[in-house]
C-alpha positions in Angstrom: 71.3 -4.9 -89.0 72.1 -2.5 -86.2 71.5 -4.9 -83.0 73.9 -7.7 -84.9 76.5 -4.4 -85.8 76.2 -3.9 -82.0 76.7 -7.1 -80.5 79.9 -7.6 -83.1 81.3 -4.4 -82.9 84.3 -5.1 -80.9 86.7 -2.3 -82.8 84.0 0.3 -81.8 83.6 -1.4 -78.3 87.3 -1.2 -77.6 87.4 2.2 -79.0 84.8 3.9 -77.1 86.1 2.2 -73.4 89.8 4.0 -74.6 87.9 7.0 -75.0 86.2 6.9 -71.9 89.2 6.1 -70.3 90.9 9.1 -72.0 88.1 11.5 -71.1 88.3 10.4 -67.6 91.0 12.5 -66.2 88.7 15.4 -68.0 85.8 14.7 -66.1 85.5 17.4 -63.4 87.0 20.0 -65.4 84.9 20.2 -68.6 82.8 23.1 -68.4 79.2 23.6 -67.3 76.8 23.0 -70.8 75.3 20.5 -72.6 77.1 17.5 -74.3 77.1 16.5 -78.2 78.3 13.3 -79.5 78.4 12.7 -83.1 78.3 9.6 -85.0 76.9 7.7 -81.7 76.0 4.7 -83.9 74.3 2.1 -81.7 75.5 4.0 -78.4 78.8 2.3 -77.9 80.0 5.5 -76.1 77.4 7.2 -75.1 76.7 4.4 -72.1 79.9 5.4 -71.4 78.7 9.0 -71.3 75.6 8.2 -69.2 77.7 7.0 -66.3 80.6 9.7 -66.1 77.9 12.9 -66.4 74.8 11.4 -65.2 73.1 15.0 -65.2 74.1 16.6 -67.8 71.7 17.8 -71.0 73.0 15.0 -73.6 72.5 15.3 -77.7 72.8 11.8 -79.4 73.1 11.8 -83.0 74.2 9.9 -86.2 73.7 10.6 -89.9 71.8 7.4 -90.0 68.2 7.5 -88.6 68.3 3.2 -88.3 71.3 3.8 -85.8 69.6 6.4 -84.1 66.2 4.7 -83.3 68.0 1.5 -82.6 70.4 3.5 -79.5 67.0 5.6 -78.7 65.1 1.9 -78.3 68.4 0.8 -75.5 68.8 4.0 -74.2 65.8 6.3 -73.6 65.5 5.1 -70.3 68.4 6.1 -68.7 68.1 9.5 -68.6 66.3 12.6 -70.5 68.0 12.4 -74.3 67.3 14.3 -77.1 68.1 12.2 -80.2 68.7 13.7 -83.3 69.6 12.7 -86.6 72.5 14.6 -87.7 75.5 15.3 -90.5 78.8 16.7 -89.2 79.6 17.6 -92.7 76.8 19.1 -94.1 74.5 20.4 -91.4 75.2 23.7 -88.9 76.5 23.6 -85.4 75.5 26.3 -82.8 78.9 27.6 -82.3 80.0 28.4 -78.4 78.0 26.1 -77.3 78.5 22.7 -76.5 81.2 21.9 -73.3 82.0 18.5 -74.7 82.1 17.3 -78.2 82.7 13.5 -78.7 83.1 11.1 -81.9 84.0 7.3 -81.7 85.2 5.9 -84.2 83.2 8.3 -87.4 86.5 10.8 -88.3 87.2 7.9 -91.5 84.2 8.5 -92.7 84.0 12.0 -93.6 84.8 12.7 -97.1 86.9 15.9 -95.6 87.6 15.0 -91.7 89.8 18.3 -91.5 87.0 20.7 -92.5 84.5 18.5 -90.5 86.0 19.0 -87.3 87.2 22.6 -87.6 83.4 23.0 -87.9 83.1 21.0 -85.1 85.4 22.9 -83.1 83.7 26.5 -83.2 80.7 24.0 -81.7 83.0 24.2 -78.1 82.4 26.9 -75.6 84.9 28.4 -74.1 87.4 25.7 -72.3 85.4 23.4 -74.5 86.8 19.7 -75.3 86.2 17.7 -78.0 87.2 14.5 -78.2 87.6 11.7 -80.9 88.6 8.4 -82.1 88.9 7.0 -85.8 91.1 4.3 -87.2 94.1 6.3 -89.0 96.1 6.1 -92.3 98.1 2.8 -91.2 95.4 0.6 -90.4 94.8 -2.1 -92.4 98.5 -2.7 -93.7 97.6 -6.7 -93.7 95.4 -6.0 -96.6 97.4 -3.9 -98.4 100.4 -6.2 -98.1 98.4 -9.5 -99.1 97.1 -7.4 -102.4 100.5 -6.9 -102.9 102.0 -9.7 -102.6 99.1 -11.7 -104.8 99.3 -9.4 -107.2 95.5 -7.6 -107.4 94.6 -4.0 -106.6 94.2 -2.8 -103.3 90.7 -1.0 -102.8 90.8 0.6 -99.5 90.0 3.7 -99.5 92.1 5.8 -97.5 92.0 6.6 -93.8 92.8 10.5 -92.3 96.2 11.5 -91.8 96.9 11.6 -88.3 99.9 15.0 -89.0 97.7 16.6 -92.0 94.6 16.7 -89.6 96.5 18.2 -86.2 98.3 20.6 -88.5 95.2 21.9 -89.9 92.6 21.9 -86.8 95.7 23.8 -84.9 95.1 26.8 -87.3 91.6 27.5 -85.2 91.4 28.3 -81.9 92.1 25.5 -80.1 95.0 23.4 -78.8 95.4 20.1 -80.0 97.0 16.8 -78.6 96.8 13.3 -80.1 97.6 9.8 -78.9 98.0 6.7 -82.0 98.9 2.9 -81.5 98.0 -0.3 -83.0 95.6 -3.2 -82.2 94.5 -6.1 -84.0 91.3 -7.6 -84.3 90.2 -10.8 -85.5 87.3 -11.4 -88.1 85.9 -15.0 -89.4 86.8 -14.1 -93.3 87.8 -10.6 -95.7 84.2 -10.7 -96.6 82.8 -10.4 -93.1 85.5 -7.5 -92.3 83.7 -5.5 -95.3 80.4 -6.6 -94.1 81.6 -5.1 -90.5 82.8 -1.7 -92.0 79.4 -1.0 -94.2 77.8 -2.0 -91.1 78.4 1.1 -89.3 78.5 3.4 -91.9 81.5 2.8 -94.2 81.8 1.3 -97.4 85.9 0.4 -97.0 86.2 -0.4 -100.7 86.3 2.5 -103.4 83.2 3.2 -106.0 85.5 2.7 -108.9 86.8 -0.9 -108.1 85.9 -3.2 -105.8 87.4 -7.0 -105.2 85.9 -10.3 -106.8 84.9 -13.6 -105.2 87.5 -14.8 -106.4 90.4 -12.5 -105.5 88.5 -12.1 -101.9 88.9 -16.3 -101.7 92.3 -15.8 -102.8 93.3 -12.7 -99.3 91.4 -15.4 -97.3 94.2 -18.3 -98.4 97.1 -16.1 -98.4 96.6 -13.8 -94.9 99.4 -14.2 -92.5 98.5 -12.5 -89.3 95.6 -15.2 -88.5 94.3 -17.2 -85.3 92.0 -19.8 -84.7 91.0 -19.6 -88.2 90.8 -16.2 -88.0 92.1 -13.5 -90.1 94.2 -10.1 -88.7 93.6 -7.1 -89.5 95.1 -4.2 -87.8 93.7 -1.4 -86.9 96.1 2.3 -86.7 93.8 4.0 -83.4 93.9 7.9 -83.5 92.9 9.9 -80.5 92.6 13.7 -80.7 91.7 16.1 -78.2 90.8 19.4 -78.6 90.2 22.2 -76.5 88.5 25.3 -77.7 91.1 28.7 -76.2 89.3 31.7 -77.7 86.6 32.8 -80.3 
């Protein structure tokens, strides 16, 4: 499952190169100390990572030990790695420590991304940055609107609050700064969009309801945004960056 989640992940692709290419005006003035990526996945990013600080002491993790072993099994050989497997909700972070914190695309799946990366935050030394990505509270409109429309519930579950989020990390000490557009991205049918999402760690539909066959059938005839036979889903990109300012 996690080599075909790699080779298809082209949100997560896109994603982590726009977070690269966010970091890179960053680059030379992110402190001395080791860096900490959470929610690394199948190392999407952290090539990225690799080639902007070759040298630097580099901790890999993901809650899920079957990502981890799969980006250990591409990456071990680049450089030294320590991988770890690794909550951001539930398990401690040496505070004042890390001089970059990165996440691509994992924010959505906290069940509280506001008291996950507060947490996070006191992680930073001193000049610290964090940086992540996550798809935000519009994505998906296309879904929403063809439940509508048809007349069946829409199950998403909901993505963080870009405002909500700022507003509430801000309260630390740190300074915050975000960055949000749109993109769209194609997949072959509804089903393999939710195959896509529980993939890397997300199970888009709530516990309490989920869609049938037959109202899945009935998005796939109805979808608007399509191409080549494809359907549209749009995806609301959210970058924060955060910079730890005191203790």
């Amino acid at each position: 499952m996690s080599e075909r989640y790699h080779k298809n992940a082209e949100p997560e692709q896109d994603s982590a190169k726009r977070l690269a290419d966010s970091l890179e005006p960053w680059r030379n003035i992110v402190p001395p100390g080791p860096i900490f990526e959470i929610g690394a996945g199948t190392g999407h990013f952290t090539d990225h990572i690799i080639r902007m600080f070759p040298n630097r002491e580099l901790v890999v993790s993901d809650v899920s030990n079957e990502m981890i072993e799969y980006a250990k099994s591409r990456l071990e050989r680049e450089q030294a790695i320590n991988f770890k497997q690794f909550d951001a909700e539930t398990d401690e972070i040496k505070q004042l420590h890390y001089s970059l914190i990165c996440g691509n695309h994992v924010v959505h799946q906290f069940d509280n991304p506001a008291a996950a990366l507060e947490k996070l935050a006191l992680g930073l030394s001193l000049d610290g940055l964090m940086l992540v990505s996550f798809p935000g509270e519009d994505s998906f409109q296309e879904w929403r609107s063809t439940c509508l429309d048809l007349g069946i519930p829409f199950t998403g579950k909901p993505m963080p609050g870009t405002e909500p989020l700022v507003i509430h990390i801000s309260m630390g000490p740190v300074q915050v700064d975000f960055y949000e557009d749109q993109s769209i991205k194609y997949f072959d049918d509804f089903n393999q969009f939710l195959v896509h999402m529980s993939s890397g760690g997300l199970d888009i539909e709530g516990e309490e309801r989920q869609l049938s066959d037959k109202e899945k059938n009935l998005l796939n005839e109805h979808w608007k945004t399509t191409k080549d036979g494809q359907i549209g889903m749009t995806f609301h990109n959210v970058f924060l960056a955060i910079k730890r300012i005191g203790e």
